[in-house]
N, C-alpha and C positions, 0 to 999 in steps of 0.2 A: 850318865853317859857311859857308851861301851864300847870299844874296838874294837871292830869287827877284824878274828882271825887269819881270814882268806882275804880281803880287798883295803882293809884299814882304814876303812869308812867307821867315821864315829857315828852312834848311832844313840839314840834317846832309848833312857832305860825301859818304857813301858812298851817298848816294842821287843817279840821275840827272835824275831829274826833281820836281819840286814838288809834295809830299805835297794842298797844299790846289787848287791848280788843274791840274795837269798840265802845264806849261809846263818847258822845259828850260833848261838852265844860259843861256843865250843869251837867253832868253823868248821863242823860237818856240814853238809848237804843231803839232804831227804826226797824222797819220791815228789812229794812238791813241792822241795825249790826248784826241783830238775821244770817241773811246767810252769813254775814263777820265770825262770830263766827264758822258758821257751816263748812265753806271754811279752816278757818286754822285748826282746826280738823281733817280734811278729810287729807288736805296736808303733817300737824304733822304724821298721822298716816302711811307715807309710806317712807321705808326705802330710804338713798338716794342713795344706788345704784342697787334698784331691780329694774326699769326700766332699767338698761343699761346693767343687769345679764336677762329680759326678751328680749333683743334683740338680745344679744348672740345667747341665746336658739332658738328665730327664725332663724338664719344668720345660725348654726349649722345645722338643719333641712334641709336648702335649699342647705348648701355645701354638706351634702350626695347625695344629688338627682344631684349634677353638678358632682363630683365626683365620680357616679356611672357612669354617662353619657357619660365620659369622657374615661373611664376605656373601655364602650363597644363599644368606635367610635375609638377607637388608638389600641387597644387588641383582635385583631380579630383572629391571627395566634396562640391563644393557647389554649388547651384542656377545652372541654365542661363544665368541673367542675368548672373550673375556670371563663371561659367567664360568666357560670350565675350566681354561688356563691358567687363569691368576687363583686360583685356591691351589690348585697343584703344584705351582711354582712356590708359594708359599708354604705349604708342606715340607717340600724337599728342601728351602732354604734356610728351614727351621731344624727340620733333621739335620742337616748336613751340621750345621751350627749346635747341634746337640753332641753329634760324633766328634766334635773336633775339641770339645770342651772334656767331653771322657777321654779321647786321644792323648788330650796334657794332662789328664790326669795320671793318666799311666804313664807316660814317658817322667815324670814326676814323678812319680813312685818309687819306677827305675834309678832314677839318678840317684836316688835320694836314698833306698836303701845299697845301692852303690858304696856308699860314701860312707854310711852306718855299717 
């Protein structure tokens, strides 16, 4: 194990550079720790579960549009109002419902790397 010069993180010998800051045995910093640094920033700053709250929101979006499709290929024998209404309302309730699930993602992002 090594002590890392810049942050004092110990660190296991078969690694060259320092897991938590990027600094090498020495406690210089090189052209890529400067984007090692910039990498964990980027990463820190997004919540961990708004990617999988922005994929919802896709998956939502595309079940309205199966869901409407489905409604006007099985739903043939009933009044006009309904054959084109209720898929459209179904659409938008599915989007609206896809927006609002990317929405938290991002206000979650926000907060999150707020905080970081």
């Amino acid at each position: 194990m090594w002590k890392c010069k810049n942050c004092e993180e110990e660190v296991e010998d078969n690694f060259e550079v320092c897991w938590n800051c990027g600094s090498n045995k020495d406690g210089t910093k090189t052209e890529s720790n400067n984007e090692f640094e910039k990498q964990k920033k980027d990463s820190a700053s997004k919540h961990p579960i708004s990617g999988s709250l922005k994929v919802i929101g896709a998956l939502m979006k595309i079940l309205g549009f199966v869901v409407a499709i489905y409604f006007l290929i099985t739903f043939r024998g009933i009044d006009i109002f309904s054959y084109i209404f209720v898929p459209i309302i179904v659409i938008i309730f599915n989007y609206a419902l896809g927006m609002i699930c990317v929405g938290i993602a991002e206000i979650l992002n926000l907060n999150y790397s707020a905080k970081n």
